[in-house]
mmCIF file as Biopython writes it, N, C-alpha, C and O atoms, coordinates in Angstrom:
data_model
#
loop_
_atom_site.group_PDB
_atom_site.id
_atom_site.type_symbol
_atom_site.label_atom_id
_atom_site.label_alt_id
_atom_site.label_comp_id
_atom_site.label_asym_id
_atom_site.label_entity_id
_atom_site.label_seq_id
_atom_site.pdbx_PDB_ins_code
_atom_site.Cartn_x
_atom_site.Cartn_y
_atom_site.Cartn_z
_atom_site.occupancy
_atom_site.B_iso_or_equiv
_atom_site.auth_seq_id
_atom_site.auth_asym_id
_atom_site.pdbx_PDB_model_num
ATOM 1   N N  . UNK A ? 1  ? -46.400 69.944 20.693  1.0 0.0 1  A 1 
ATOM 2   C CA . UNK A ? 1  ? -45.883 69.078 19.660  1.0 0.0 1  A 1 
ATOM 3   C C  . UNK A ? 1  ? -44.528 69.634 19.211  1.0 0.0 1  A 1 
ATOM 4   O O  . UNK A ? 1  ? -44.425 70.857 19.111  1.0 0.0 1  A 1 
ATOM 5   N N  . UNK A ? 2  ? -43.512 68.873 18.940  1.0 0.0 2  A 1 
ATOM 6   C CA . UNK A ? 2  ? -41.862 69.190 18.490  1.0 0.0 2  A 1 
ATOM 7   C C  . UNK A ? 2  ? -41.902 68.891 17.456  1.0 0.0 2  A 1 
ATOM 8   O O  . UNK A ? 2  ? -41.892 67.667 17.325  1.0 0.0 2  A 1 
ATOM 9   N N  . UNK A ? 3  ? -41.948 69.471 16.517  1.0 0.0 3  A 1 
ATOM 10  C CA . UNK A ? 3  ? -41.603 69.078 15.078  1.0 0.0 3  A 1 
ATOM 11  C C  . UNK A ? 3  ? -40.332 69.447 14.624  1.0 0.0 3  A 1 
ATOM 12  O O  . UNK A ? 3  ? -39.910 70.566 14.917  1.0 0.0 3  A 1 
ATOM 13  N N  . UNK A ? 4  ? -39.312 68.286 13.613  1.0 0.0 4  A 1 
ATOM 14  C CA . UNK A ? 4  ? -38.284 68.754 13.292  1.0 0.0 4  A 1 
ATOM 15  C C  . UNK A ? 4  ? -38.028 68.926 11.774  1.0 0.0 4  A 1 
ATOM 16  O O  . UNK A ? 4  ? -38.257 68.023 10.970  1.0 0.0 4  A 1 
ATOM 17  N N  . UNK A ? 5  ? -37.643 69.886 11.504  1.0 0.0 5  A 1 
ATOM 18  C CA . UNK A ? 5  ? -37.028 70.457 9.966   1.0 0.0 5  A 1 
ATOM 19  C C  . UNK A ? 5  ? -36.779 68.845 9.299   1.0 0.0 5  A 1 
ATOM 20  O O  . UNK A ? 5  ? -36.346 67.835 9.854   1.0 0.0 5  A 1 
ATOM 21  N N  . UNK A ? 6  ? -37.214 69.051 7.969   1.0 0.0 6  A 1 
ATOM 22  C CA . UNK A ? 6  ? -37.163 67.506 7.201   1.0 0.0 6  A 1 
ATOM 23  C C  . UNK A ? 6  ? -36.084 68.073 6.025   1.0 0.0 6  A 1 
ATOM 24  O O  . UNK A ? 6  ? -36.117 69.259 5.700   1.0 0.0 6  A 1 
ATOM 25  N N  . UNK A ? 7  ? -35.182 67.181 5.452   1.0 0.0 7  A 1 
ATOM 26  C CA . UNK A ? 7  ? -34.603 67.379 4.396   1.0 0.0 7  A 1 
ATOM 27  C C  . UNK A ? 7  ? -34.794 66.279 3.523   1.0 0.0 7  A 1 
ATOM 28  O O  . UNK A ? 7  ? -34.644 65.220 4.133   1.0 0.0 7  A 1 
ATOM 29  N N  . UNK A ? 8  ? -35.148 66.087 1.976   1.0 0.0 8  A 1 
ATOM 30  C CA . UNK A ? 8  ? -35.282 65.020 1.808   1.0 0.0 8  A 1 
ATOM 31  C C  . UNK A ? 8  ? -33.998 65.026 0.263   1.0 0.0 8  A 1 
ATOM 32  O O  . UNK A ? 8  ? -33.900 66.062 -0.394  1.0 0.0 8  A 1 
ATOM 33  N N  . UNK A ? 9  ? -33.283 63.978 -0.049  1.0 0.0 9  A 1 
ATOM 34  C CA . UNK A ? 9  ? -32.287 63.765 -0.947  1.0 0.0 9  A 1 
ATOM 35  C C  . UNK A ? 9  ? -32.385 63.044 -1.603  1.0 0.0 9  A 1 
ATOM 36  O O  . UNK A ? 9  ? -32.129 61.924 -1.160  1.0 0.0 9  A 1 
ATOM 37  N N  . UNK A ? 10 ? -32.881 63.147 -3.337  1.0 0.0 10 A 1 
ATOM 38  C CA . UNK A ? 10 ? -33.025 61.686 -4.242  1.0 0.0 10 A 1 
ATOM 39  C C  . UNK A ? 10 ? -31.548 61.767 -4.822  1.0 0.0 10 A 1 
ATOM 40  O O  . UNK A ? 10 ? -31.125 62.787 -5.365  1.0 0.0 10 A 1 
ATOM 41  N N  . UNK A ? 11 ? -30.980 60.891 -4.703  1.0 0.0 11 A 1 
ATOM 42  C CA . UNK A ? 11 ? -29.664 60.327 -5.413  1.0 0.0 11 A 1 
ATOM 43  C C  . UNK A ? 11 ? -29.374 59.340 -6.409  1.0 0.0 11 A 1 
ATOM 44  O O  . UNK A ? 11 ? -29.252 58.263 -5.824  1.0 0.0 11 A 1 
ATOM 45  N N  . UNK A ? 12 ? -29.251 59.241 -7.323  1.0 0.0 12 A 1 
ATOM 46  C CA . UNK A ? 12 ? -29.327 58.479 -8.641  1.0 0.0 12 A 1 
ATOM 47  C C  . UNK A ? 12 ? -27.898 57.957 -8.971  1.0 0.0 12 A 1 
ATOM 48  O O  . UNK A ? 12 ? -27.342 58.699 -9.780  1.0 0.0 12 A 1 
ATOM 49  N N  . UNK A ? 13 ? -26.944 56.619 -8.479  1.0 0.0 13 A 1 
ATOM 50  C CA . UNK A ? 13 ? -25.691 56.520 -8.951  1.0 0.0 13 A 1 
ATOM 51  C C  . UNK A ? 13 ? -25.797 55.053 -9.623  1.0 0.0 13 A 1 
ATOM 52  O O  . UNK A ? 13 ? -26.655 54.195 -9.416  1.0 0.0 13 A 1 
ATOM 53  N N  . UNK A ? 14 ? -24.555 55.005 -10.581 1.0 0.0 14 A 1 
ATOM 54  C CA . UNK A ? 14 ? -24.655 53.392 -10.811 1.0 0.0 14 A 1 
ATOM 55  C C  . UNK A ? 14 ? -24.494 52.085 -9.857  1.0 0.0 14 A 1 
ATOM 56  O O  . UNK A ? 14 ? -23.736 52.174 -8.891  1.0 0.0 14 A 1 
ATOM 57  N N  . UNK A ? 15 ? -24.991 51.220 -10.038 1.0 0.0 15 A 1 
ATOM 58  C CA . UNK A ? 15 ? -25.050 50.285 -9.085  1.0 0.0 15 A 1 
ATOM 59  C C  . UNK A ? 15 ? -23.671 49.813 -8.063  1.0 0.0 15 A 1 
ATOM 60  O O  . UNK A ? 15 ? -23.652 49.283 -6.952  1.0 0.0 15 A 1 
ATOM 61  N N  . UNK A ? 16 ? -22.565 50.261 -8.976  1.0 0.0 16 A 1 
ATOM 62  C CA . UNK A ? 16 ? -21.106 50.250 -8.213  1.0 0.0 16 A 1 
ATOM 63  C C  . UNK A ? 16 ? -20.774 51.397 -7.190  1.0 0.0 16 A 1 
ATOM 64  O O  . UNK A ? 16 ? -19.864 51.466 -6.363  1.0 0.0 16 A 1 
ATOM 65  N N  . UNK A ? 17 ? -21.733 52.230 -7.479  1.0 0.0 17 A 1 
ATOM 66  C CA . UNK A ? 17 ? -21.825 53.086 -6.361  1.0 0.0 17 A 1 
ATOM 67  C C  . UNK A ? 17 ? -22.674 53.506 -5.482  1.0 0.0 17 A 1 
ATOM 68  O O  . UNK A ? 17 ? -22.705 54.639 -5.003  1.0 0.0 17 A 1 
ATOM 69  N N  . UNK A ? 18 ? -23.643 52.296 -5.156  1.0 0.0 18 A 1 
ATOM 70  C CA . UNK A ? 18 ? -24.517 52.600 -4.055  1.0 0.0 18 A 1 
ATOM 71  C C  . UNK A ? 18 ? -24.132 52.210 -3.167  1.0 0.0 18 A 1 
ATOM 72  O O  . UNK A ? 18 ? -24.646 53.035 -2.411  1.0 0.0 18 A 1 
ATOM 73  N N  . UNK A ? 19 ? -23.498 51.457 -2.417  1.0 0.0 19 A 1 
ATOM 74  C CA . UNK A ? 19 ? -23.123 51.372 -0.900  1.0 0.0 19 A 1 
ATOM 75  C C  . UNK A ? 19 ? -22.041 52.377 -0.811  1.0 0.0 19 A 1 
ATOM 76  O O  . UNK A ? 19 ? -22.373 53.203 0.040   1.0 0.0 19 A 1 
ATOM 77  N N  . UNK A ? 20 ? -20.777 52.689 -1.375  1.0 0.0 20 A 1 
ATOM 78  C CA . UNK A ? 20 ? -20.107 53.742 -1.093  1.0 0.0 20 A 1 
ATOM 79  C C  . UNK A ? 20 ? -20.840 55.120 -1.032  1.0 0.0 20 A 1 
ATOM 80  O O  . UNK A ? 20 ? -20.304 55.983 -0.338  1.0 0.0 20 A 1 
ATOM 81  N N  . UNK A ? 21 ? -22.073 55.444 -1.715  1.0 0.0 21 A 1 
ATOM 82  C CA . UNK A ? 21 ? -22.994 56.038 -1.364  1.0 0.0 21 A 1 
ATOM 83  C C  . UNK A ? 21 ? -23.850 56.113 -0.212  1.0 0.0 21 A 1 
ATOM 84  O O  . UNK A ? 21 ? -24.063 57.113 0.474   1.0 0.0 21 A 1 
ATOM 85  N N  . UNK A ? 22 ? -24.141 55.396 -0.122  1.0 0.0 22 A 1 
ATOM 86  C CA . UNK A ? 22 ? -25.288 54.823 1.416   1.0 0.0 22 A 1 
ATOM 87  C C  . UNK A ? 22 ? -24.154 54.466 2.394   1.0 0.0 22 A 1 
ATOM 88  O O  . UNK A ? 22 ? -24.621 53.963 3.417   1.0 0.0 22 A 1 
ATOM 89  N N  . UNK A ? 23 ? -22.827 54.567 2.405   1.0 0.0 23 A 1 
ATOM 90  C CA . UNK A ? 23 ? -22.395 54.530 3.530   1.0 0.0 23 A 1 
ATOM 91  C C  . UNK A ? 23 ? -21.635 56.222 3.831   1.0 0.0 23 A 1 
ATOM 92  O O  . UNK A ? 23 ? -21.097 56.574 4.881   1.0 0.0 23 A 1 
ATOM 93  N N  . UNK A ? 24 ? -21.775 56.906 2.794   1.0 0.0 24 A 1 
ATOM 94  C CA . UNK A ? 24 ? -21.069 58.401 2.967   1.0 0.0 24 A 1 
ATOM 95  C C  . UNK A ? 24 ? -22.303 58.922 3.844   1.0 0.0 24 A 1 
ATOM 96  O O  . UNK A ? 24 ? -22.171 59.242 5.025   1.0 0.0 24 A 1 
ATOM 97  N N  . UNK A ? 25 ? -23.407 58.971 3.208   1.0 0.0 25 A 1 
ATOM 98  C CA . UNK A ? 25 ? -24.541 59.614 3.325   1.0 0.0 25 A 1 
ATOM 99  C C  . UNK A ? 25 ? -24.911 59.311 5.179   1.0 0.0 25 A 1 
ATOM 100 O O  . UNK A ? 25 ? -25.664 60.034 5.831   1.0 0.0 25 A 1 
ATOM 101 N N  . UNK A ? 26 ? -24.300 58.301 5.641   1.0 0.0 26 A 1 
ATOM 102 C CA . UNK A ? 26 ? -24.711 57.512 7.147   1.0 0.0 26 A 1 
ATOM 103 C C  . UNK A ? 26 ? -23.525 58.334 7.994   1.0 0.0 26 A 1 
ATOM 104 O O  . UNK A ? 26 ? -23.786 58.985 9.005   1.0 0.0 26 A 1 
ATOM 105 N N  . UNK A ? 27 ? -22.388 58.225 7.516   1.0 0.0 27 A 1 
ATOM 106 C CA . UNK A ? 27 ? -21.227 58.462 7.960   1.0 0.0 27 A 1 
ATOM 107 C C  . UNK A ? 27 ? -21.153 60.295 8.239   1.0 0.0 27 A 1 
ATOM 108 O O  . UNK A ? 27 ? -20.493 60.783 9.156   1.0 0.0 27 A 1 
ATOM 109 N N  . UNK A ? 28 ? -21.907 61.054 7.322   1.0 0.0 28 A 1 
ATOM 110 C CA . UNK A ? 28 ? -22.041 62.294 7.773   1.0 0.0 28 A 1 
ATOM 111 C C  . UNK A ? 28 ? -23.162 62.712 8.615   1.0 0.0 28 A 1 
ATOM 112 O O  . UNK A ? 28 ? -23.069 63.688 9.359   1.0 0.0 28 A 1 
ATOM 113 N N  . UNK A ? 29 ? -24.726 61.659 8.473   1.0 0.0 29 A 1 
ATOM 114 C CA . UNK A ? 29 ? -26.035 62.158 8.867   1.0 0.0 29 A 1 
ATOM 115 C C  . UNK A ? 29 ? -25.789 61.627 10.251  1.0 0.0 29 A 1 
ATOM 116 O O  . UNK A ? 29 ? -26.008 62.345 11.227  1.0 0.0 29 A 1 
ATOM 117 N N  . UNK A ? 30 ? -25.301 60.284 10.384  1.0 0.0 30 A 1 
ATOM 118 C CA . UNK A ? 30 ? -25.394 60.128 11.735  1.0 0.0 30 A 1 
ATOM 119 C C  . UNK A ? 30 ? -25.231 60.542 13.173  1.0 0.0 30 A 1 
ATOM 120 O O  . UNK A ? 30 ? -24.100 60.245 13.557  1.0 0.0 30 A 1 
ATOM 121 N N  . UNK A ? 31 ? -25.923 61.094 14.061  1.0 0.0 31 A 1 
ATOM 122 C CA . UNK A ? 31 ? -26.168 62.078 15.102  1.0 0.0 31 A 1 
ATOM 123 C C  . UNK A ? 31 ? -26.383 61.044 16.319  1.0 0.0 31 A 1 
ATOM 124 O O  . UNK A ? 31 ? -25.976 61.350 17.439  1.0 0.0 31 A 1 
ATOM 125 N N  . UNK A ? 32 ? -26.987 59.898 16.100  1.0 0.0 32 A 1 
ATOM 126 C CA . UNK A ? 32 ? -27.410 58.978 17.142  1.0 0.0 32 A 1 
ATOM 127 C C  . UNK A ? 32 ? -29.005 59.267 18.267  1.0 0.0 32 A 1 
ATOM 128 O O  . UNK A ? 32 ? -29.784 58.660 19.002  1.0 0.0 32 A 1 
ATOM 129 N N  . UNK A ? 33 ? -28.690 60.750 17.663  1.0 0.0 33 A 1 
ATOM 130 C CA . UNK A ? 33 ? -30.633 61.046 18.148  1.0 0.0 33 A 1 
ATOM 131 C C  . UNK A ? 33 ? -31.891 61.245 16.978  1.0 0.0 33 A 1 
ATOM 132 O O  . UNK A ? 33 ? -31.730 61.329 15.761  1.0 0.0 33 A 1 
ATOM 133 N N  . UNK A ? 34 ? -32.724 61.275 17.463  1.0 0.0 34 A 1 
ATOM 134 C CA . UNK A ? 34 ? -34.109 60.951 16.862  1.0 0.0 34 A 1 
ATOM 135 C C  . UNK A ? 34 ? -34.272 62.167 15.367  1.0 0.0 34 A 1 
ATOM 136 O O  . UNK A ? 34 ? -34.242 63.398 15.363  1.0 0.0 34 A 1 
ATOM 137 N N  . UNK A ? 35 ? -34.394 61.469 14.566  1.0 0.0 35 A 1 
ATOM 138 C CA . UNK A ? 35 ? -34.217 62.621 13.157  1.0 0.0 35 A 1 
ATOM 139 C C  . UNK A ? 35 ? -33.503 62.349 12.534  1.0 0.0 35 A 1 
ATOM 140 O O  . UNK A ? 35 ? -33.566 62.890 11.430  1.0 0.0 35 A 1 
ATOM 141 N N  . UNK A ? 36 ? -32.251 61.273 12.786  1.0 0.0 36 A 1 
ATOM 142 C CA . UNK A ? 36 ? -31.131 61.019 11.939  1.0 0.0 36 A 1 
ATOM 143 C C  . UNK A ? 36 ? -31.315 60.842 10.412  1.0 0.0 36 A 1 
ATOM 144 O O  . UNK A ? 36 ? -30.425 60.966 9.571   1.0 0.0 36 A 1 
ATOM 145 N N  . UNK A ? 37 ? -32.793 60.488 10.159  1.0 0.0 37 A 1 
ATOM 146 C CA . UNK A ? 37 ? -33.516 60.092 8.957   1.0 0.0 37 A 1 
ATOM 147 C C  . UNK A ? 37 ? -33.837 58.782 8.547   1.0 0.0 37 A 1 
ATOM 148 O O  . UNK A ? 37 ? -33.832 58.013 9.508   1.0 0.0 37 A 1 
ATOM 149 N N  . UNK A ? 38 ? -34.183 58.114 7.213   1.0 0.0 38 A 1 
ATOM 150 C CA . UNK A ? 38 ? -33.834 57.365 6.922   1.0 0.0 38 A 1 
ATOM 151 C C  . UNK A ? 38 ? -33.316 57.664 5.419   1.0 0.0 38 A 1 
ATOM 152 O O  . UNK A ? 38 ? -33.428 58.673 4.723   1.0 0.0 38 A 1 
ATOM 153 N N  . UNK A ? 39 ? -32.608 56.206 5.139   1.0 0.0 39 A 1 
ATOM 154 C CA . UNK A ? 39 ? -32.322 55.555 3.184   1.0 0.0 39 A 1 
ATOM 155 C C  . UNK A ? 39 ? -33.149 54.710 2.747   1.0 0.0 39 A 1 
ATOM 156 O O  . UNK A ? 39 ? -33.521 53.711 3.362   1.0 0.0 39 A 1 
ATOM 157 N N  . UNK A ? 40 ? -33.571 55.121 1.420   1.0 0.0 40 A 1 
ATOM 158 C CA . UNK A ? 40 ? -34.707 54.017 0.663   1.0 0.0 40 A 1 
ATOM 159 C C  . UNK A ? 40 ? -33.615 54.180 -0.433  1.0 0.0 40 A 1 
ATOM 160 O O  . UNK A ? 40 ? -33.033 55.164 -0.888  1.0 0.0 40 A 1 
ATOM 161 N N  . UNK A ? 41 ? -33.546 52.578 -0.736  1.0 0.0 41 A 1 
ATOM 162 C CA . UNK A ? 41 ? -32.486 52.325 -1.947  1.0 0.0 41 A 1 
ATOM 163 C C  . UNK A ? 41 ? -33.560 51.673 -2.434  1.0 0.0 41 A 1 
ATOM 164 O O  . UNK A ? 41 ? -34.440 51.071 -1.818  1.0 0.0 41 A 1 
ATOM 165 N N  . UNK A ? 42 ? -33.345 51.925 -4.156  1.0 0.0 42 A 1 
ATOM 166 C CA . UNK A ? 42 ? -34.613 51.327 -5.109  1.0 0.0 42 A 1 
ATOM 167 C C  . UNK A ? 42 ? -34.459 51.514 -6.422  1.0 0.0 42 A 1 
ATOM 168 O O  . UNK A ? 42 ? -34.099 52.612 -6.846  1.0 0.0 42 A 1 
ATOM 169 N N  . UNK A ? 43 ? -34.640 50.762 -7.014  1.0 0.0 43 A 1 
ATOM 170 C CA . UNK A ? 43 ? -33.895 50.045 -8.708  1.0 0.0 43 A 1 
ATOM 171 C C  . UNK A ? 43 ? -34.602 51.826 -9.662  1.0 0.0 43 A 1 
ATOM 172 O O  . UNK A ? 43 ? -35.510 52.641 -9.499  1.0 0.0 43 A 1 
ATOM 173 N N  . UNK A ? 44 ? -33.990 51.696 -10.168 1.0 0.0 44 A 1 
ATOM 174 C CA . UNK A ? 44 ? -34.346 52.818 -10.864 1.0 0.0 44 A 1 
ATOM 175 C C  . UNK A ? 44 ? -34.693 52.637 -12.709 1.0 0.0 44 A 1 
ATOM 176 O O  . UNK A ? 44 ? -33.746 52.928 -13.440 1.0 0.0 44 A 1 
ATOM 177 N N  . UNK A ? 45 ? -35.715 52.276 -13.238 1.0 0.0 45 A 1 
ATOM 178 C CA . UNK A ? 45 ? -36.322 51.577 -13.944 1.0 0.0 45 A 1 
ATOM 179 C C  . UNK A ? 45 ? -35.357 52.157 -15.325 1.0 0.0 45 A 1 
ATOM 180 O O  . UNK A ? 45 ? -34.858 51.316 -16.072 1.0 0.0 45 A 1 
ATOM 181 N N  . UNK A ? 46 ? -35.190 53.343 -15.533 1.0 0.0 46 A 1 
ATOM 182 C CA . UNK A ? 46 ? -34.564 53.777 -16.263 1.0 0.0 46 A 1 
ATOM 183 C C  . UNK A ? 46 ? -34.340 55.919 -16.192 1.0 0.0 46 A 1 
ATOM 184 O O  . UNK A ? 46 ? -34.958 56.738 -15.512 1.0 0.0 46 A 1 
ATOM 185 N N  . UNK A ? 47 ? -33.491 56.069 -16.960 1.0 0.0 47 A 1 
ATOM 186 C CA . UNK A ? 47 ? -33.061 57.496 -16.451 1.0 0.0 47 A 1 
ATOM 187 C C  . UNK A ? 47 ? -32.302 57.590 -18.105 1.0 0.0 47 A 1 
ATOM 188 O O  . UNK A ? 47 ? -31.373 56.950 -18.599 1.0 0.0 47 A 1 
ATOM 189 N N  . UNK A ? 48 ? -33.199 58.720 -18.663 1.0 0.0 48 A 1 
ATOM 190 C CA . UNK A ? 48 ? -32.502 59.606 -20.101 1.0 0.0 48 A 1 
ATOM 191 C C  . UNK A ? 48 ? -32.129 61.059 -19.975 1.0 0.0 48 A 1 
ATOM 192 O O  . UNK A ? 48 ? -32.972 61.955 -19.931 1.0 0.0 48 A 1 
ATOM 193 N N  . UNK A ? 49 ? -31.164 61.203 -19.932 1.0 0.0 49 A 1 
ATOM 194 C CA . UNK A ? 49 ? -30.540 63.112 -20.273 1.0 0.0 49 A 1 
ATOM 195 C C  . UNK A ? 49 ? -31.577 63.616 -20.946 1.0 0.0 49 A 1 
ATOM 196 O O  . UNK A ? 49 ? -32.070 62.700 -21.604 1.0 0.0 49 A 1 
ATOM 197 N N  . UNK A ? 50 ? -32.185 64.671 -21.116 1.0 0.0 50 A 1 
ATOM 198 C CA . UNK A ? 50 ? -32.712 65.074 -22.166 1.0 0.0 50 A 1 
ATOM 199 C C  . UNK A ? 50 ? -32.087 65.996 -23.224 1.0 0.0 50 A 1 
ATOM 200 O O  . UNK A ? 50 ? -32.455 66.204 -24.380 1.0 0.0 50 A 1 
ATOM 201 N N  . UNK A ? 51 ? -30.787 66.622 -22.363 1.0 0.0 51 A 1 
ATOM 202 C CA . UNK A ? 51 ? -30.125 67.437 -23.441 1.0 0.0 51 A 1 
ATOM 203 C C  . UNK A ? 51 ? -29.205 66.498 -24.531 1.0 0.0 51 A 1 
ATOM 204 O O  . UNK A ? 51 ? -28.983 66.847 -25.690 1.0 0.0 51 A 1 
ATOM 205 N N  . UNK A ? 52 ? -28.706 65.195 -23.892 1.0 0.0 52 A 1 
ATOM 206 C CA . UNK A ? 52 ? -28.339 64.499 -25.028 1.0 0.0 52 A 1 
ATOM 207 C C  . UNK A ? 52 ? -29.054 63.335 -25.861 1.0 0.0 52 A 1 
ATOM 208 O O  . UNK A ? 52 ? -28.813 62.990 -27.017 1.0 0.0 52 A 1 
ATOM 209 N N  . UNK A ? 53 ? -29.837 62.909 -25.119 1.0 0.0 53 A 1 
ATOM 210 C CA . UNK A ? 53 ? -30.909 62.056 -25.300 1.0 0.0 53 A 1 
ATOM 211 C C  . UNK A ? 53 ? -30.123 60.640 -24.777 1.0 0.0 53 A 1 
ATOM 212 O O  . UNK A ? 53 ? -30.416 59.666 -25.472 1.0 0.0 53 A 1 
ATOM 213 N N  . UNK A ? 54 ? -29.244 60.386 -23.750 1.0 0.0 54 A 1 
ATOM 214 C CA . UNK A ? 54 ? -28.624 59.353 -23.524 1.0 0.0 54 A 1 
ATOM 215 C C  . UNK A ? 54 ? -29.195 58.955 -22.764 1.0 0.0 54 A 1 
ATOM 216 O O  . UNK A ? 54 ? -29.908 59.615 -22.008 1.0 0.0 54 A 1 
ATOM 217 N N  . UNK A ? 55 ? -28.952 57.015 -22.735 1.0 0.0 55 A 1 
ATOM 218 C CA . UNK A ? 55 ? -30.149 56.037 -21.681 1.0 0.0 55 A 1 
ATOM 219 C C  . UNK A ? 55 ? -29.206 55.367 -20.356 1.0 0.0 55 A 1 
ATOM 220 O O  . UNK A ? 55 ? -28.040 54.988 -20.465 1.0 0.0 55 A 1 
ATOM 221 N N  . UNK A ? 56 ? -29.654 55.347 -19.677 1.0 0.0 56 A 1 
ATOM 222 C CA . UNK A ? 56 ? -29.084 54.337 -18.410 1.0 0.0 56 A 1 
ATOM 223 C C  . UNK A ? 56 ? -27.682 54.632 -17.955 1.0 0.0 56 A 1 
ATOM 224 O O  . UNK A ? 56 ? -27.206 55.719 -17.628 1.0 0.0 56 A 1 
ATOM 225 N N  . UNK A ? 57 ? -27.144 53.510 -17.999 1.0 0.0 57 A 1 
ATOM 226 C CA . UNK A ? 57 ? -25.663 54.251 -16.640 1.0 0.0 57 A 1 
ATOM 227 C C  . UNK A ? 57 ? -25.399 55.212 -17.126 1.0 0.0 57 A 1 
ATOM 228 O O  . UNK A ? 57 ? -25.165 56.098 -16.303 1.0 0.0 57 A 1 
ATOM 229 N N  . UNK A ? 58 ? -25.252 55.705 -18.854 1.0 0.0 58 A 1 
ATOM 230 C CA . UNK A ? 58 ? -24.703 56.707 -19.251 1.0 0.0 58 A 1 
ATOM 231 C C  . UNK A ? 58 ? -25.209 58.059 -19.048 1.0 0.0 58 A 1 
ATOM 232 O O  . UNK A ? 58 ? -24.467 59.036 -18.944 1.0 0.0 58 A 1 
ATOM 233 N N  . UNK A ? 59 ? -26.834 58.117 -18.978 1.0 0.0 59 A 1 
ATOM 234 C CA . UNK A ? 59 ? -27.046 59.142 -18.696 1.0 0.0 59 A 1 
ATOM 235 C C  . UNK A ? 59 ? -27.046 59.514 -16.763 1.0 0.0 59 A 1 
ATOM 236 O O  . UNK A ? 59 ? -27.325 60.640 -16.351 1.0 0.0 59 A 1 
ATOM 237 N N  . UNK A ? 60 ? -26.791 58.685 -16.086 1.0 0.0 60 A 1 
ATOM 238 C CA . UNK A ? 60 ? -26.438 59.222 -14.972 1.0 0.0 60 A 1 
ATOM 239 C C  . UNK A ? 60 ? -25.443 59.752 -14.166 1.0 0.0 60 A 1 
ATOM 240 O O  . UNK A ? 60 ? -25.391 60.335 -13.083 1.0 0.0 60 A 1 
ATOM 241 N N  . UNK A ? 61 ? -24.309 59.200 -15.413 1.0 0.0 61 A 1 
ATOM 242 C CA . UNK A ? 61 ? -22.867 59.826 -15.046 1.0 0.0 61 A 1 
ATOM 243 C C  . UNK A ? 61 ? -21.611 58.627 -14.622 1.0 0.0 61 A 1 
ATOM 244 O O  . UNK A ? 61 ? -20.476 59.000 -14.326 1.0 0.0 61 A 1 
#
């Protein structure tokens, strides 16, 4: 059996920056052989700082 090393990456950006995201992330991983990985893009219900207590785009940057 070949097993290959897994890396896995959660990324959290505002919605203006998910395809310039999901296309960086393709543009460096891509190898064209088996392992390349995959992307799961998926709404992110909500996200608070806890050191400032800030909600949504703001607390993600």
């Amino acid at each position: 059996m070949n097993l290959l090393k897994k890396v896995r990456l959660e990324i959290a950006v505002n919605a203006e920056f998910v395809e310039p995201t999901v296309e960086a992330i393709i543009g460096a991983a891509r190898t064209g052989k088996i392992g390349d990985g995959k992307i799961f893009v998926q709404n992110l219900e909500e996200c608070i700082r806890i050191r400032t207590g800030e909600k949504g785009q703001e607390a993600i940057g």
